[in-house]
N, CA, C and O atoms as CSV, one atom per row, in Angstrom:
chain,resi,resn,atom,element,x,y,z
A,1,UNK,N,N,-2.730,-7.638,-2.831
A,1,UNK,CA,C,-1.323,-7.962,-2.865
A,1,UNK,C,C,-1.101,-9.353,-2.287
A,1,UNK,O,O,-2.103,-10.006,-1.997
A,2,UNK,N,N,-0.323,-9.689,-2.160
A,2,UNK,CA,C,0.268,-10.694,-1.439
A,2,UNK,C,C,0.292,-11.300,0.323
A,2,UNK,O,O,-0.103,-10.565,1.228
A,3,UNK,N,N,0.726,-12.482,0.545
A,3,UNK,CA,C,0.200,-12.356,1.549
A,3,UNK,C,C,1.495,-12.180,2.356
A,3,UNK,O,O,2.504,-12.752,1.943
A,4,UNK,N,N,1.574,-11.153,3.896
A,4,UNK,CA,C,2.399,-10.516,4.496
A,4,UNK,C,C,3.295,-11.760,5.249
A,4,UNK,O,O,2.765,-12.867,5.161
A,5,UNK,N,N,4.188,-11.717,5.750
A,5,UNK,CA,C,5.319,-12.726,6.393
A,5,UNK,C,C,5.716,-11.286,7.435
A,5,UNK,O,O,5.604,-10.060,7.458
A,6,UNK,N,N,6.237,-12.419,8.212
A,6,UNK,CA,C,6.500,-11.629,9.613
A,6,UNK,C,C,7.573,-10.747,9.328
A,6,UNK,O,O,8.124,-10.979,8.251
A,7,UNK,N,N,8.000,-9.852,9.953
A,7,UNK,CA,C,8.626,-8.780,9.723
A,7,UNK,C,C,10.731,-9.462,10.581
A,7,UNK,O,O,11.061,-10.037,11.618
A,8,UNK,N,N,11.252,-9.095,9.762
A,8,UNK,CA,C,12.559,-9.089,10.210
A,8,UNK,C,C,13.208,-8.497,11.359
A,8,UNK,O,O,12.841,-7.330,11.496
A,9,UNK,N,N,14.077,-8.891,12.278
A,9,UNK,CA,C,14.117,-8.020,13.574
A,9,UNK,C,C,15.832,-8.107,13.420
A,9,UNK,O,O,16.483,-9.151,13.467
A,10,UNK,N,N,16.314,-6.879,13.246
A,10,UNK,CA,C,17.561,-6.792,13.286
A,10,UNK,C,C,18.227,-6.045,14.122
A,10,UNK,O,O,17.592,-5.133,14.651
A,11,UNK,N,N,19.735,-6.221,14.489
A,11,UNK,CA,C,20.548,-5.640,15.355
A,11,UNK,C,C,21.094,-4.374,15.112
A,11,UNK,O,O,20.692,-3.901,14.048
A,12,UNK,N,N,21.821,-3.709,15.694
A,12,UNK,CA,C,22.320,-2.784,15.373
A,12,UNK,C,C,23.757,-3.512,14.511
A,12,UNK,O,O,23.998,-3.305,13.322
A,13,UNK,N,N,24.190,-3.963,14.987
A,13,UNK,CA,C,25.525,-4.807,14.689
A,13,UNK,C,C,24.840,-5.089,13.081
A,13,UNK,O,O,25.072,-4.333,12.137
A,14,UNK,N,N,24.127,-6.089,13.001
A,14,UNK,CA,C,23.518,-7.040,11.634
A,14,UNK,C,C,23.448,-5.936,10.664
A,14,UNK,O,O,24.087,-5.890,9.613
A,15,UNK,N,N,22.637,-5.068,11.090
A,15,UNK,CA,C,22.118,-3.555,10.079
A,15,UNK,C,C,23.585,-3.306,9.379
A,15,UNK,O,O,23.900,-3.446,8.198
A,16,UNK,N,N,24.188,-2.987,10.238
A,16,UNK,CA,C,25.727,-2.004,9.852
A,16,UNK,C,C,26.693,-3.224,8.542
A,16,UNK,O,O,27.264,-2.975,7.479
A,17,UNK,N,N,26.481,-4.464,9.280
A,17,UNK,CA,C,27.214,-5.413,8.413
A,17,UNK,C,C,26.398,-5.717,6.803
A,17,UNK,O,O,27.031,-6.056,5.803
A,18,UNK,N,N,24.920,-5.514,6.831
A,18,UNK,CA,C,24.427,-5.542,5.854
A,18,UNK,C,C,24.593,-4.380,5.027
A,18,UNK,O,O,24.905,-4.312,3.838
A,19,UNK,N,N,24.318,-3.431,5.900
A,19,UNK,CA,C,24.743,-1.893,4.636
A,19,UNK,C,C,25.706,-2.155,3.852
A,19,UNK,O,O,25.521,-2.142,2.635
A,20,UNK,N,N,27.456,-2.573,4.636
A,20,UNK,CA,C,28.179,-2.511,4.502
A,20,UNK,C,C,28.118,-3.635,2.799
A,20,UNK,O,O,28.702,-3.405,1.740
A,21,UNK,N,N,27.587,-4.304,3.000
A,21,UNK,CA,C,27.566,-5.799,1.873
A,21,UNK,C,C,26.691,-4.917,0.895
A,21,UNK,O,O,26.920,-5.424,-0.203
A,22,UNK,N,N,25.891,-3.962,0.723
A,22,UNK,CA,C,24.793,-3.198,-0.092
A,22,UNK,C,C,25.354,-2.401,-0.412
A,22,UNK,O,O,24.579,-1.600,-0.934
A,23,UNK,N,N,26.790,-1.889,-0.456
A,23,UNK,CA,C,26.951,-0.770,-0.519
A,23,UNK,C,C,27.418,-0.918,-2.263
A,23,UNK,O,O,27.651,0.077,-2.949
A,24,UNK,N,N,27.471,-1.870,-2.617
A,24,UNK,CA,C,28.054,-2.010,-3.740
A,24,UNK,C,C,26.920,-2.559,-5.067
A,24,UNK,O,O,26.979,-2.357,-6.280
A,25,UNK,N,N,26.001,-3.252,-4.304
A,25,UNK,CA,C,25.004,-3.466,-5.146
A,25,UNK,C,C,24.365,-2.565,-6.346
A,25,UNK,O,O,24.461,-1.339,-6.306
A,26,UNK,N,N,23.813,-3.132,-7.245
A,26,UNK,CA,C,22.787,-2.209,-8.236
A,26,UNK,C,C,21.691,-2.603,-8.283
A,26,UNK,O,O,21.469,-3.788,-8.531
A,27,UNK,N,N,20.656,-1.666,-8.044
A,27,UNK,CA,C,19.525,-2.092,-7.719
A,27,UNK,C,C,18.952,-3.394,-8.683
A,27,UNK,O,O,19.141,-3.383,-9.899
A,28,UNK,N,N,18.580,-3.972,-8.331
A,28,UNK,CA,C,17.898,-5.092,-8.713
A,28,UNK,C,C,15.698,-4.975,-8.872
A,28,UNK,O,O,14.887,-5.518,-9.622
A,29,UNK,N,N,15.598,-4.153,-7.915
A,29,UNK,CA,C,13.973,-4.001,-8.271
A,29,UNK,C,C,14.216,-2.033,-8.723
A,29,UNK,O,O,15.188,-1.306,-8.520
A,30,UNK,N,N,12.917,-1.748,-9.349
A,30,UNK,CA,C,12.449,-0.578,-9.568
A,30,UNK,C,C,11.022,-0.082,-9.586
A,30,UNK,O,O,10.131,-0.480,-10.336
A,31,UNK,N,N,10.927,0.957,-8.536
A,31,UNK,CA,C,9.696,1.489,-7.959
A,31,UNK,C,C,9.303,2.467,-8.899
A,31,UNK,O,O,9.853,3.549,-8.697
A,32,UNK,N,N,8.397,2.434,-10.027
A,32,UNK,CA,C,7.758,3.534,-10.326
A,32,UNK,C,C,6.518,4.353,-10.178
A,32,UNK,O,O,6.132,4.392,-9.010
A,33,UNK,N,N,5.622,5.163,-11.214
A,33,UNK,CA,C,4.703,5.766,-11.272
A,33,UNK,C,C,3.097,4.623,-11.007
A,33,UNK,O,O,1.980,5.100,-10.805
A,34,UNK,N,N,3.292,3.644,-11.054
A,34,UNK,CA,C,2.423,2.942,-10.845
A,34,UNK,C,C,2.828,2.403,-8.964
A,34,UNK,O,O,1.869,1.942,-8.346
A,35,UNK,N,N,3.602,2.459,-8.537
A,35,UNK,CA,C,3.396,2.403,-7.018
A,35,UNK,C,C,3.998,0.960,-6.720
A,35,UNK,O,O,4.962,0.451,-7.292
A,36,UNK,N,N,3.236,0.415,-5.716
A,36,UNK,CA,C,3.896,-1.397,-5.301
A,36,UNK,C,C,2.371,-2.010,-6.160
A,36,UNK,O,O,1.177,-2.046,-5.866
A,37,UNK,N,N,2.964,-2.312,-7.001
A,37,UNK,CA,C,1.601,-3.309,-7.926
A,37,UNK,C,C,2.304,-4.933,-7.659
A,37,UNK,O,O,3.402,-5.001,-7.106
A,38,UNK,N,N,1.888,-5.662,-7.911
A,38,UNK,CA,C,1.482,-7.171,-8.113
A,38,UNK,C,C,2.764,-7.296,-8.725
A,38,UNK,O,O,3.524,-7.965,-8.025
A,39,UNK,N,N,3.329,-6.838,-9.913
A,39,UNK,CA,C,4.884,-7.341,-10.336
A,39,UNK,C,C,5.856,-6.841,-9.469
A,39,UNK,O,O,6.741,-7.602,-9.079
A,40,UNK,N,N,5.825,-5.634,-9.095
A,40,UNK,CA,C,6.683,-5.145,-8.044
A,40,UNK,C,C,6.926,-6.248,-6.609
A,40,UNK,O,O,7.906,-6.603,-5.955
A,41,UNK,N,N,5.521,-6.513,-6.576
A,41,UNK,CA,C,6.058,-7.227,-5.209
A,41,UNK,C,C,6.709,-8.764,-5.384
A,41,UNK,O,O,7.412,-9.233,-4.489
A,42,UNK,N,N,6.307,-9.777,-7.059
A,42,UNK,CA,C,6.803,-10.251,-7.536
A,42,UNK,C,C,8.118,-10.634,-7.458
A,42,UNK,O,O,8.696,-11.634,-7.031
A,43,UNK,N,N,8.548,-9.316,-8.116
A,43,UNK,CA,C,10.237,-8.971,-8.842
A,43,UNK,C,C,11.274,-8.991,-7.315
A,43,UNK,O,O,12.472,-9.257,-7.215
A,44,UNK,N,N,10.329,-8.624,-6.306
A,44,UNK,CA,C,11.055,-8.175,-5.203
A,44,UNK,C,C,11.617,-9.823,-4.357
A,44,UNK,O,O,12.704,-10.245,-3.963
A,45,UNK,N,N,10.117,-10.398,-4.381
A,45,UNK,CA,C,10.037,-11.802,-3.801
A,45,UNK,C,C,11.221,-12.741,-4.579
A,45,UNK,O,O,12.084,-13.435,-4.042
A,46,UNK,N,N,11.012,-12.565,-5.779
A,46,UNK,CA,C,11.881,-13.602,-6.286
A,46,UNK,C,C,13.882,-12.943,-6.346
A,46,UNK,O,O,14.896,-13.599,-6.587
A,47,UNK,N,N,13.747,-11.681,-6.064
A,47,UNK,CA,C,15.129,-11.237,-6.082
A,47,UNK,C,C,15.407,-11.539,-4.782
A,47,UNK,O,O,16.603,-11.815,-4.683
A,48,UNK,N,N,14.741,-11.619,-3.577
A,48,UNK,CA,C,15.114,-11.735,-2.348
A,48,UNK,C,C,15.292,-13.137,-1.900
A,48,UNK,O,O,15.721,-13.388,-0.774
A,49,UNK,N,N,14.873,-14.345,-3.023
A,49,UNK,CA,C,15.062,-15.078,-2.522
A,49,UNK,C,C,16.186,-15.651,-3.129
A,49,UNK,O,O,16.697,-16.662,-2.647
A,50,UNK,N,N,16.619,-15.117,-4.123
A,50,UNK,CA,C,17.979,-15.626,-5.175
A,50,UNK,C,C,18.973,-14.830,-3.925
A,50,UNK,O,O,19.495,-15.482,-3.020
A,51,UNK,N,N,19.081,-13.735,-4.023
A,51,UNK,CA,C,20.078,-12.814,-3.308
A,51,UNK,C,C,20.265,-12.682,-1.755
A,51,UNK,O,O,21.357,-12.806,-1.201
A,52,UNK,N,N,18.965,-12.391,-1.047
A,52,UNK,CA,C,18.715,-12.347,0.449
A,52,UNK,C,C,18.779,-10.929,0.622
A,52,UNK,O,O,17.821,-10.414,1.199
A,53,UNK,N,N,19.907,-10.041,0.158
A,53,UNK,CA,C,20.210,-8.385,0.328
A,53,UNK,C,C,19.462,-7.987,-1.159
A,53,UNK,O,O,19.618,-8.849,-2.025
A,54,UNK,N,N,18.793,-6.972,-1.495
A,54,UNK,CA,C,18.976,-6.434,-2.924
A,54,UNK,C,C,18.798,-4.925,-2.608
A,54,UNK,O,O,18.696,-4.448,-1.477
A,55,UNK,N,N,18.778,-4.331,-3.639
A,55,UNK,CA,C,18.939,-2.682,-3.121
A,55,UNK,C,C,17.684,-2.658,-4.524
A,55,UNK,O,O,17.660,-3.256,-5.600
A,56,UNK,N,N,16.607,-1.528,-3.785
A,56,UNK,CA,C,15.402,-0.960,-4.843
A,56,UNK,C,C,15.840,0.309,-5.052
A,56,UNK,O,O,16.551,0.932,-4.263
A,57,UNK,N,N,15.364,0.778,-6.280
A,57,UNK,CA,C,14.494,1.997,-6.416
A,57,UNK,C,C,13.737,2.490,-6.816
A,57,UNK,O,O,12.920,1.978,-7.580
A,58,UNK,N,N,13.736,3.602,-6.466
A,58,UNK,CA,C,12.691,4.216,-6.676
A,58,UNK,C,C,12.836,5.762,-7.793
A,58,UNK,O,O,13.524,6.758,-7.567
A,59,UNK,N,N,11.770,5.449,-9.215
A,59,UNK,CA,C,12.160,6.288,-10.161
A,59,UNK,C,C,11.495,7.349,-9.575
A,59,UNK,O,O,11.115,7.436,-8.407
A,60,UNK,N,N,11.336,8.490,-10.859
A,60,UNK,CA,C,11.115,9.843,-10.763
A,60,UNK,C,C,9.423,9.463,-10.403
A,60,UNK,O,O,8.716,9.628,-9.410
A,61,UNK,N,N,9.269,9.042,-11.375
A,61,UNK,CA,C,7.122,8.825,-11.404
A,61,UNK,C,C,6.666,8.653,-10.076
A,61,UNK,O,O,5.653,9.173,-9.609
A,62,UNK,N,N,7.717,7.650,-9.289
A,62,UNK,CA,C,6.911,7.368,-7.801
A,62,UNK,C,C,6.880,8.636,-7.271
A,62,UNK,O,O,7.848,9.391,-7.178
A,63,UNK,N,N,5.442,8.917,-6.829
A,63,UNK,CA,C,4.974,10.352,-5.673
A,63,UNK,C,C,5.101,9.912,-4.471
A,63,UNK,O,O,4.929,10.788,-3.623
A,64,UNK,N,N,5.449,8.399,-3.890
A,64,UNK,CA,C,4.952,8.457,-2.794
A,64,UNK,C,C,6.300,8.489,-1.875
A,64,UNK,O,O,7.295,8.042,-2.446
A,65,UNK,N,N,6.483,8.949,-0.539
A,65,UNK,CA,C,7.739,8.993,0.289
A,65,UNK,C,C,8.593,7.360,0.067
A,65,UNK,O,O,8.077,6.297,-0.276
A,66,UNK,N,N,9.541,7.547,0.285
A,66,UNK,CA,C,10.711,6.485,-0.110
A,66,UNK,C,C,10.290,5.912,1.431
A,66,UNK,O,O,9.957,4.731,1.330
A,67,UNK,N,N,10.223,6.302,2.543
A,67,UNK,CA,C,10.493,5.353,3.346
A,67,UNK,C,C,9.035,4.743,3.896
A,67,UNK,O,O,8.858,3.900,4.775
A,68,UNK,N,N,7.966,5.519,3.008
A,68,UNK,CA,C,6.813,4.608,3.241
A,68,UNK,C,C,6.914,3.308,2.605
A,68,UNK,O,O,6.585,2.242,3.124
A,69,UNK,N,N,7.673,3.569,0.768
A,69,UNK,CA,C,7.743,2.450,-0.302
A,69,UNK,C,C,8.572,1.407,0.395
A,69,UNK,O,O,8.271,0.224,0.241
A,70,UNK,N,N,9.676,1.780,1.211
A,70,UNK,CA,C,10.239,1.248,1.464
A,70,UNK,C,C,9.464,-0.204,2.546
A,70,UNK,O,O,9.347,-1.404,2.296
A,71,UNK,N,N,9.051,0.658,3.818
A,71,UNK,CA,C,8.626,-0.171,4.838
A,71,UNK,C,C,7.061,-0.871,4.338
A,71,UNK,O,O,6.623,-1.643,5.191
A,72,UNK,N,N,6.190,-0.716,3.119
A,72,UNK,CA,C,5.492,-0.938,2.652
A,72,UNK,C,C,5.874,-2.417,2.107
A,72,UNK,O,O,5.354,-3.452,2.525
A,73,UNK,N,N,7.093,-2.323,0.880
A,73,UNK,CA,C,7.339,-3.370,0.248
A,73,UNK,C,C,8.084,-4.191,1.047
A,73,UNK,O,O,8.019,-5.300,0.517
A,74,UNK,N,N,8.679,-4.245,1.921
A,74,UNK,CA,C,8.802,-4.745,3.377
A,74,UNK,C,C,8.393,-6.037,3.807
A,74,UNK,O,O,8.743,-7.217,3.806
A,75,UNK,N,N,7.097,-4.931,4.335
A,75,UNK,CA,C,5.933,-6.036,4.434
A,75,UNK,C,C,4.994,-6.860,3.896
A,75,UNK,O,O,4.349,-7.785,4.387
A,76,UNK,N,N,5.016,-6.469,3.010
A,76,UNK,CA,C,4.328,-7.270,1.485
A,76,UNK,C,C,5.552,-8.392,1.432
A,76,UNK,O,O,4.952,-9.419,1.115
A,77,UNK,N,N,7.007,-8.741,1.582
A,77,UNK,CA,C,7.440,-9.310,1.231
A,77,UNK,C,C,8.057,-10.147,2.823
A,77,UNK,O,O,8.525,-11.284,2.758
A,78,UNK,N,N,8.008,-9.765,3.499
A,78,UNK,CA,C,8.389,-10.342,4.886
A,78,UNK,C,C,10.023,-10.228,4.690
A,78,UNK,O,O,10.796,-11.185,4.721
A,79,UNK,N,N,10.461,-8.524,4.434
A,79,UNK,CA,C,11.518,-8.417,4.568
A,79,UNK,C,C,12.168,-7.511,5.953
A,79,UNK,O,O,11.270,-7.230,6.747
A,80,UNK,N,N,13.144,-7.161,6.249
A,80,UNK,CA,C,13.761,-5.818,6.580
A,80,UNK,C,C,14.210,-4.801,5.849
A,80,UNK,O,O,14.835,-5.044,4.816
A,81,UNK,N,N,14.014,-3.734,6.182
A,81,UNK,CA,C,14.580,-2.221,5.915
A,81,UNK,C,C,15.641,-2.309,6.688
A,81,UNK,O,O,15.694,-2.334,7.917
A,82,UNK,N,N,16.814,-2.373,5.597
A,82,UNK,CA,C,18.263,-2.420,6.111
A,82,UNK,C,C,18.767,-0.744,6.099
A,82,UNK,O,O,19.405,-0.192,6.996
A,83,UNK,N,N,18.352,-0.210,5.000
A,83,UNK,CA,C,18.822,1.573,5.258
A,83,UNK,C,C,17.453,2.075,4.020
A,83,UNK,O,O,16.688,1.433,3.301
A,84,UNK,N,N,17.679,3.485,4.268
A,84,UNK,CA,C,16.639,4.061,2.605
A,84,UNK,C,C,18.052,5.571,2.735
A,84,UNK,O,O,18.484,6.392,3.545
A,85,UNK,N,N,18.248,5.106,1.304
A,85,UNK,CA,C,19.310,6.582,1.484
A,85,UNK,C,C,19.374,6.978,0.077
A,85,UNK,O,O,19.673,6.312,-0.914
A,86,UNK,N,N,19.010,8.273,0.207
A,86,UNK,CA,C,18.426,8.794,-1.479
A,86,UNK,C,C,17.295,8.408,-2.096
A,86,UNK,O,O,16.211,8.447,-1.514
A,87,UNK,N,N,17.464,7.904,-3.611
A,87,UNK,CA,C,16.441,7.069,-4.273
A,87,UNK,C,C,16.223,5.592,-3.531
A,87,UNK,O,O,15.197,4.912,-3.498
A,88,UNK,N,N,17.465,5.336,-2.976
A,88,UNK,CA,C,17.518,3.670,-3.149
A,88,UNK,C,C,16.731,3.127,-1.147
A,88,UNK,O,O,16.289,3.747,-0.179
A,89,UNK,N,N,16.902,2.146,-1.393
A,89,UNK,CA,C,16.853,1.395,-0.255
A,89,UNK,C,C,17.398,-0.455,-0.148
A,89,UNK,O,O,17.250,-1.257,-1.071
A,90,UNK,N,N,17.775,-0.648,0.673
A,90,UNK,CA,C,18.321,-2.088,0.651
A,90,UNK,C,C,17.017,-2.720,1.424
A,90,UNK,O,O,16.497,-2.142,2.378
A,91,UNK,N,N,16.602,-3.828,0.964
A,91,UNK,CA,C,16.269,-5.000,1.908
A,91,UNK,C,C,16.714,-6.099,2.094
A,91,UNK,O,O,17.478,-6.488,1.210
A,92,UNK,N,N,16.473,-6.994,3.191
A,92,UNK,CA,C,16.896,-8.062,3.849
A,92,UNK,C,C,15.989,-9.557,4.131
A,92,UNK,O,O,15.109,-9.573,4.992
A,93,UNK,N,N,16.216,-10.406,3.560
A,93,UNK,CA,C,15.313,-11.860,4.476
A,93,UNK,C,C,15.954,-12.904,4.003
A,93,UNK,O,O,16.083,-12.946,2.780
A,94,UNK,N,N,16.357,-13.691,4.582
A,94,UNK,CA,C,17.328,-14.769,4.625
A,94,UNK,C,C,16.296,-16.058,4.131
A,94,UNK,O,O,15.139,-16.236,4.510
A,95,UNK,N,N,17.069,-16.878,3.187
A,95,UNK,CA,C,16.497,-17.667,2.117
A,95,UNK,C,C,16.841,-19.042,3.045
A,95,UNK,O,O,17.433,-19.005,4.124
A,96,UNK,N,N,16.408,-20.086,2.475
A,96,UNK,CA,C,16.684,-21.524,2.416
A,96,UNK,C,C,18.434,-22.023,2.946
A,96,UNK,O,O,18.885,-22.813,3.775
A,97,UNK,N,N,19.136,-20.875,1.743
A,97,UNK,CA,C,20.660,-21.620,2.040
A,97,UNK,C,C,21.447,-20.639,2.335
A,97,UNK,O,O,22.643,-20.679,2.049
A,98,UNK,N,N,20.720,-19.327,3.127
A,98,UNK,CA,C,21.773,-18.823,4.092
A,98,UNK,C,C,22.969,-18.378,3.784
A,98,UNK,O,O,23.939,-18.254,4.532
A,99,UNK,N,N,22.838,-18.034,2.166
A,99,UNK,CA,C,24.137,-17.720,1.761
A,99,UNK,C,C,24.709,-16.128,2.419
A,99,UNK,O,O,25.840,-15.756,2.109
A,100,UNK,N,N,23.868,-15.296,3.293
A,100,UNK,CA,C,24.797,-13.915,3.963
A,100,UNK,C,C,25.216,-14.411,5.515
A,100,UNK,O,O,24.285,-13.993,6.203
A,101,UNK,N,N,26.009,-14.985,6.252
A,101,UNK,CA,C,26.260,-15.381,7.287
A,101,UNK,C,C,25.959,-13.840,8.362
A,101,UNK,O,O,26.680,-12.855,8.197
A,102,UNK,N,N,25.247,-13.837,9.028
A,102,UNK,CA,C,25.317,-12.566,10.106
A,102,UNK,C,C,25.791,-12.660,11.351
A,102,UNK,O,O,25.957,-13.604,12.124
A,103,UNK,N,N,26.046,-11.096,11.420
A,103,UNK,CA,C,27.286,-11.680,13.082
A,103,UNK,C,C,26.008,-11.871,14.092
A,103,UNK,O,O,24.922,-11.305,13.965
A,104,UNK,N,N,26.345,-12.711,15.031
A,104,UNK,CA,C,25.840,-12.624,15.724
A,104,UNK,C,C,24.898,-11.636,16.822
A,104,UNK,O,O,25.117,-10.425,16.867
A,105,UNK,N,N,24.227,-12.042,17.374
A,105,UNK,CA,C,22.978,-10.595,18.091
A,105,UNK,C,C,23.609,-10.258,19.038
A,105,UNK,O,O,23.188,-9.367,19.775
């Protein structure tokens, strides 16, 4: 896979304000029967860096637990796990131009 980036460290405050901004999203990546392959982590990298928030999921085919896929593709991408609720999950990593302003820590 790819190579890992440091992991995101968020607030309680930051978390809640990001859900809140995800709550409306449509997923933008999709986890299937083939697992986190090489396009997956791809699709993820380049959505996270257009967007900063995107929300995944995860289809029927994936066997593996959502919040492993979750904290897995994560780290493959040097993101945060902002929530995993249901199929979906949001992640987080702030781009070049900073377009999600966060409240402060």
């Amino acid at each position: 896979m790819s190579e890992t980036a440091a992991a995101i460290q968020l607030t309680g405050k930051q978390n809640r304000f990001l859900r809140g901004l995800g709550h409306g999203l449509k997923p933008f990546v999709m986890v299937g029967k083939h697992h986190l392959n090489e396009e997956v982590v791809k699709a993820t990298n380049e959505a996270l860096e257009a967007h900063e928030l995107i929300k995944v999921k995860i289809q029927e085919g994936c066997l593996e637990d959502r919040k492993i896929v979750a904290a897995e593709l994560a780290a493959e991408t040097g993101a945060a796990v902002v929530q995993v609720i249901g199929k979906n999950f949001l992640l987080y990593r702030q781009n070049e131009d900073k377009t999600i302003n966060l409240p402060k820590a």
